[in-house]
N, C-alpha and C positions, 0 to 999 in steps of 0.2 A: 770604738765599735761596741755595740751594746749587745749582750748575751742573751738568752732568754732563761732562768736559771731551772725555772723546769722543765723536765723531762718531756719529751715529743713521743707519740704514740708510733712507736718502734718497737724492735725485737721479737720478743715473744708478745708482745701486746697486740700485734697483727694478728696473731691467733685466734684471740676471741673473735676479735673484730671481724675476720674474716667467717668463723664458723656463725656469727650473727649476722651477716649479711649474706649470706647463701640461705639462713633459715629464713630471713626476710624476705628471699626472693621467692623462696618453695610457697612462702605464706601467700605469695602474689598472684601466684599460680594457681594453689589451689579456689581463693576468693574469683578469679578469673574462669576456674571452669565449674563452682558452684554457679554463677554469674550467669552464664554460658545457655544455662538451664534455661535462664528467665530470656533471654534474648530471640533462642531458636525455637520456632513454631512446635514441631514436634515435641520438644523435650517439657518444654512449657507447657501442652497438655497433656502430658505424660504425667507430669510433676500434680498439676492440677487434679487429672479426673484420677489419681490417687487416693487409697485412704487417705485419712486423715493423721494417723500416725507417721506416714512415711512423710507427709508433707512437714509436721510439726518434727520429725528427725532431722530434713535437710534443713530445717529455719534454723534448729538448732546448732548443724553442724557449720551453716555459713555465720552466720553471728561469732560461733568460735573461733572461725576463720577469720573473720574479720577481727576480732579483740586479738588474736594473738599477732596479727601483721599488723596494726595499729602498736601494741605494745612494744613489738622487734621495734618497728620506726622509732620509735619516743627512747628505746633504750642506745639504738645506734646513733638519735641526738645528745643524748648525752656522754654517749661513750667522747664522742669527737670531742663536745665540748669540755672535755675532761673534768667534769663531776665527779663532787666527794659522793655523792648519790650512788655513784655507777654499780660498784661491787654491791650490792645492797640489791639493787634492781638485776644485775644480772644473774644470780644468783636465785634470784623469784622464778627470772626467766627460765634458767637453766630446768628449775625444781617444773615450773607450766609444760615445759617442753616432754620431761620422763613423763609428767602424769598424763599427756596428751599421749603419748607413746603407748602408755598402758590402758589409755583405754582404746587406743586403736587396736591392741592386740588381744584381748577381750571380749569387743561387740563390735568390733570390724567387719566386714564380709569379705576380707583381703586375704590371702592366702599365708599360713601360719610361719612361713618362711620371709616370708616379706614383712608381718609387722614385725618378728620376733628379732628381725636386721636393723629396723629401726628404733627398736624401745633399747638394744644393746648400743649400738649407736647414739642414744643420748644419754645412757647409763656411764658408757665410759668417758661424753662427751664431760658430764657433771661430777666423773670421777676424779678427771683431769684437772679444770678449771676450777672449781670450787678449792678447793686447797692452795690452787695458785694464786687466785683473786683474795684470800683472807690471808694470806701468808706471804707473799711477795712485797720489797721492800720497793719494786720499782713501780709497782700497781700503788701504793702510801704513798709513792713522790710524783705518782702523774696525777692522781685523780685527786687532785686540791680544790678547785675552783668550787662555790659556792654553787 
């Protein structure tokens, strides 16, 4: 009976895994209701017979949308396929995720209670993880693959 001699993505390694696949999902969400805009008649010309600034805000802000749920997907391909890559990229990710945080609590129009839940919430998320992804012996024995 043949072994497999590396490490299966278990333990604590669900951790990330699962805190990048819930952000992948919010990212789905949110590209879904920027999205939303363009579908419904109303919002559509709302969005339209807008300045021009608020129009060049939401282009801005779905595009962001969209790179960072593009990026979540392409790192949670890798995460599975256990890439020496991973820590490296998640890590980028973790750092996108605080700057994303900070600038929604900044030039958000969201209430200072709610960004300030989220930017702490990926603060502590990148407090956690990052130290475990470069120093963890079992993150060097899963993430081999080329």
């Amino acid at each position: 009976m043949a072994t497999d001699p590396t490490p299966r993505i278990a333990g604590l390694l669900l951790v990330p895994l699962a805190w990048l696949i819930m952000t992948m999902l919010t990212s789905a969400l949110v590209v879904a209701m920027y999205l939303s805009a363009l579908i419904t008649p109303e919002l559509r010309s709302a969005l339209l017979n807008n300045t021009h600034a608020f129009t060049l805000q939401w282009s801005i802000s779905l595009i962001t949308s969209l790179i960072v749920w593009g990026y979540s997907i392409w790192v949670t391909w890798i995460f599975c396929k256990r890439s020496r890559r991973l820590p490296r990229h998640y890590i980028i990710w973790l750092l996108v995720t605080v700057l994303l945080a900070i600038k929604t609590f900044a030039f958000s129009p969201v209430s200072d209670a709610a960004a300030l839940r989220t930017l702490l919430i990926a603060l502590f998320a990148a407090a956690v993880l990052v130290p475990y992804l470069k120093r963890s012996q079992r993150v060097k024995n899963t993430f081999i693959e080329p």
